[in-house]
Wavefront OBJ file of the C-alpha trace (Angstrom):
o trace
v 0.000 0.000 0.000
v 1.635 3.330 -1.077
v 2.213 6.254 1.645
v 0.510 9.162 1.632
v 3.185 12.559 1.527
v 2.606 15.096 3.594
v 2.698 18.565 2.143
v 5.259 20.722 3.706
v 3.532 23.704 2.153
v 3.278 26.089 5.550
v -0.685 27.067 6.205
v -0.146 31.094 5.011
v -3.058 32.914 5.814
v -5.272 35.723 3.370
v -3.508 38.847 3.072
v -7.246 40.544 2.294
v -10.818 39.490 4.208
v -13.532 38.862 2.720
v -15.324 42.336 3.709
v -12.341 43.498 1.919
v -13.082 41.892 -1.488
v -16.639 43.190 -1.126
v -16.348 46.928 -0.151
v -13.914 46.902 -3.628
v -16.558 44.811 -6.011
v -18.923 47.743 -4.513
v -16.614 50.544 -5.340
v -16.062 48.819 -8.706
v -20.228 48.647 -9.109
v -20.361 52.457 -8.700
v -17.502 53.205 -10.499
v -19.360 51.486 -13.565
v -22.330 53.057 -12.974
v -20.773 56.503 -12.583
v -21.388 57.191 -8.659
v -17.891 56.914 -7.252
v -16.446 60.270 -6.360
v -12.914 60.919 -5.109
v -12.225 62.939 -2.338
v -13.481 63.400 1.474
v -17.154 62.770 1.807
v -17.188 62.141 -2.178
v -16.609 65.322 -3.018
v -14.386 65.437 -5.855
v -14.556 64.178 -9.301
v -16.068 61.316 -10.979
v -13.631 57.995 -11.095
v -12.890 56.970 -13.967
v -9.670 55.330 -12.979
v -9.867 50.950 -12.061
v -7.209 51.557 -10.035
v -8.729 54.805 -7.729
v -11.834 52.796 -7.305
v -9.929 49.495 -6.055
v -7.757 52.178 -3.537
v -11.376 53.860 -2.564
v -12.559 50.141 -1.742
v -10.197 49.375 0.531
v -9.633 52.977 2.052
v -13.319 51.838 2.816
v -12.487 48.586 4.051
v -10.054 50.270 6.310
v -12.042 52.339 7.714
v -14.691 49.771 8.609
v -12.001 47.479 10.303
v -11.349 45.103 8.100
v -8.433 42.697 7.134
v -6.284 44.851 4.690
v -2.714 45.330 4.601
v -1.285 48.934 5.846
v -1.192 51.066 3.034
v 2.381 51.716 1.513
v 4.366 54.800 2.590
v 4.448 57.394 -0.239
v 8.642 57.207 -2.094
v 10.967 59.510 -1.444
v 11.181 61.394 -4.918
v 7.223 62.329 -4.626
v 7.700 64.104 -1.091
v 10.693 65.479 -2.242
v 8.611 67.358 -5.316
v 5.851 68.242 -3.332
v 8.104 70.196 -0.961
v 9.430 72.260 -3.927
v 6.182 73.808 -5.247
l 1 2 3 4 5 6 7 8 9 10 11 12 13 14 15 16 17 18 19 20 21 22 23 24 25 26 27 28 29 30 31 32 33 34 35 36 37 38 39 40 41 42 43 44 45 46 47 48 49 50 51 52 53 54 55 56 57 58 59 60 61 62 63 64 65 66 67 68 69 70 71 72 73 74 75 76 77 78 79 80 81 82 83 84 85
């Protein structure tokens, strides 16, 4: 009778929850549909941008205390050219 292996693939868990993966399929809903606006309290313009309305999903998902990872810090070179205008 042949043995069974056992997988030595470590147990990793999700990186995103699944509140996550549904606060951006809503974002993406009303960024088709032309409701998503950028900016505090919606605010500014209309998204048109995929990638805005996947960063406005989990901003959202953030907010609401769900399993997302910490958002990146900002690179050097962009603070740097803020500073100079």
């Amino acid at each position: 009778m042949p043995t069974k292996k056992k997988s030595t693939r470590k147990s990793t868990s999700r990186r995103y929850g699944k509140s996550a993966g549904k606060r951006v399929e809503s974002a993406m809903r009303r960024r088709k549909k032309g409701t998503l606006r950028s900016g505090k309290g919606g605010r500014g313009g209309k998204v048109k941008s995929r990638k805005q309305a996947i960063a406005i999903g989990l901003s959202e998902a953030r907010e609401k205390g769900a399993k997302v990872p910490r958002k990146r810090a900002a690179k050097r070179g962009t603070k740097r050219s803020a500073r100079k205008k």
